[in-house]
N, C-alpha and C positions, 0 to 999 in steps of 0.2 A: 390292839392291832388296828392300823387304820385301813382306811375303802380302799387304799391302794394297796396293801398289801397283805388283802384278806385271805385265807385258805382256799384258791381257786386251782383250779388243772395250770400245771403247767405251761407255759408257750411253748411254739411249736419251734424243733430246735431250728427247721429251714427256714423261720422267720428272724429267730434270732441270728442267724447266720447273715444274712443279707439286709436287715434295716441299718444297719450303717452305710447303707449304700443313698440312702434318701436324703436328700438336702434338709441339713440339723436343721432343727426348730421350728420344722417345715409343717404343714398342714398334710395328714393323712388320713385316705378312708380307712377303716375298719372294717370292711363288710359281712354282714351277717353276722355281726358281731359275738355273737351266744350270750355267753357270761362275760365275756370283756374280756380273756386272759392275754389278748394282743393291746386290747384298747390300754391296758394297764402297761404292761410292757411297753409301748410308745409313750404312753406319757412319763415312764420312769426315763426314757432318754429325750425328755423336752421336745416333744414332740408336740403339735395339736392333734387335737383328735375330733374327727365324725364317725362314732359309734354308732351304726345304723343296721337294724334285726325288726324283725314283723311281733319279736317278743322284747322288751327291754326289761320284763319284770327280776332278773337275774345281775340285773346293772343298778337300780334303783341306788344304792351306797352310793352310786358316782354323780346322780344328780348334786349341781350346784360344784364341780371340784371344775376349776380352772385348768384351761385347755383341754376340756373333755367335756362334744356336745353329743348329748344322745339324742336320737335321732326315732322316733316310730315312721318304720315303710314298709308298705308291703313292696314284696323285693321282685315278685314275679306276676308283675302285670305286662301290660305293653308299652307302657309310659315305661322309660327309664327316669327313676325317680332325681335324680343328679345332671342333669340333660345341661343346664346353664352354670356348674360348678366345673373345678378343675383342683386337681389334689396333686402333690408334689411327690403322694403314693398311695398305692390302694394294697391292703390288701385282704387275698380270700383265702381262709379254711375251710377244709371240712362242708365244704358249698357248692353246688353245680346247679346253675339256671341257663342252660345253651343261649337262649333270645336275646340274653344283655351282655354277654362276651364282648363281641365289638363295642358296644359300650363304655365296658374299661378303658379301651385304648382311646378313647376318646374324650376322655375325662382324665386323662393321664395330662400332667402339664409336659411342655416339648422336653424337658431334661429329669419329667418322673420316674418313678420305679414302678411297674408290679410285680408283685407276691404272691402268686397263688401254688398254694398246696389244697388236694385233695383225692377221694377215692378214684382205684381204677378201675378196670378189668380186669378180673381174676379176685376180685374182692371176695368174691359173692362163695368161695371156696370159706371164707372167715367166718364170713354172718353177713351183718347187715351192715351198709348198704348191699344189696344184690341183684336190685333192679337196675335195668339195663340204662332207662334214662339217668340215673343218678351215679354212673362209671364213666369215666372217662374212656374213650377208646383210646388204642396205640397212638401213641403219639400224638394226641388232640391237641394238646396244648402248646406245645412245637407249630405244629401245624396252624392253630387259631391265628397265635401269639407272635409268632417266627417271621409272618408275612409285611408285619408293622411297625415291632418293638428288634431291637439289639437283643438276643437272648443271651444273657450272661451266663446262665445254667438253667440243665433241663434236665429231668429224672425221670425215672418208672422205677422203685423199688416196692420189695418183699420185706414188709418188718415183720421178724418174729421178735417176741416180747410179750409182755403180762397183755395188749390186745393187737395182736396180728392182725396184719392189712396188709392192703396192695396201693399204694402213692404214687400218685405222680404231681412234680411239682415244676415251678417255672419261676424264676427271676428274668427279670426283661426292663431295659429301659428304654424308651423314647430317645434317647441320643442314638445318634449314627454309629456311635464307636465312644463306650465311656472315657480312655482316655482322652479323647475331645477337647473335655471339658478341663485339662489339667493344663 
């Protein structure tokens, strides 16, 4: 079995749903990458990749694999570690740092996508996360993201399943209007 397609958690289906939406063979972040199950996923659709987590020790197998640069950051300082880059997409799981939000959009090239799914409010009914910094509130990311990007879809769901949670998730491009671009 190789690094790429080692026994890892599945992708996330709302990331799979939406990265065809990002300019093929295009350069995307990862962020917070975890164990890579996105970083893998993009590069199985020829993507590049900037794999970037405060831990990389769960990527290790990916050092040295083409189109896929791991990246060590600490991701919650005041520096936005990515300030002079621009990605064609970013995206985020399972991650919430309020301070680098507008960041994203910024780092987003004029015709990227972001991707972000993660915990909300009413989580804390689950487990963990249940801290209130680490939920999204109603409508956060509508609201963050909605002000600067095209929101192509936006959520607040209830999964029940082998680990119940509360999501909210966001696809958003930098274009005025995706058809736009056709």
């Amino acid at each position: 079995m190789s690094a790429l397609s080692a026994n890892h958690s599945p992708p996330s289906n709302w990331v799979q749903r939406h990265i065809g939406l990002i300019q093929p063979g295009a350069r995307v972040l990862d962020l917070a990458c975890g164990s890579g199950r996105h970083t893998r996923l993009l590069h199985a659709h020829n993507y590049s990749v900037l794999a970037a987590d405060h831990d990389l020790s769960r990527m290790s197998e990916l050092r040295n694999t083409d189109r896929i640069e791991l990246r060590l950051v600490d991701l919650e300082t005041q520096h936005w570690p990515f300030q002079t880059e621009k990605f064609a997409g970013i995206i985020v799981t399972n991650y919430l740092y309020r301070p680098h939000m507008q960041s994203l959009v910024s780092s987003l090239k004029e015709d990227g996508v972001l991707i972000y799914a993660t915990f909300a409010a009413g989580n804390e009914a689950f487990g963990r996360p249940d801290n209130p910094d680490f939920l999204l509130r109603p409508n956060e990311l509508n609201d963050t993201f909605g002000k600067h990007l095209f929101v192509i879809a936006c959520e607040q769901v209830t999964e029940h399943g082998a680990v119940p949670a509360v999501r909210q998730r966001i696809c958003a491009t930098g274009m005025t209007h995706p058809a736009a671009s056709s």
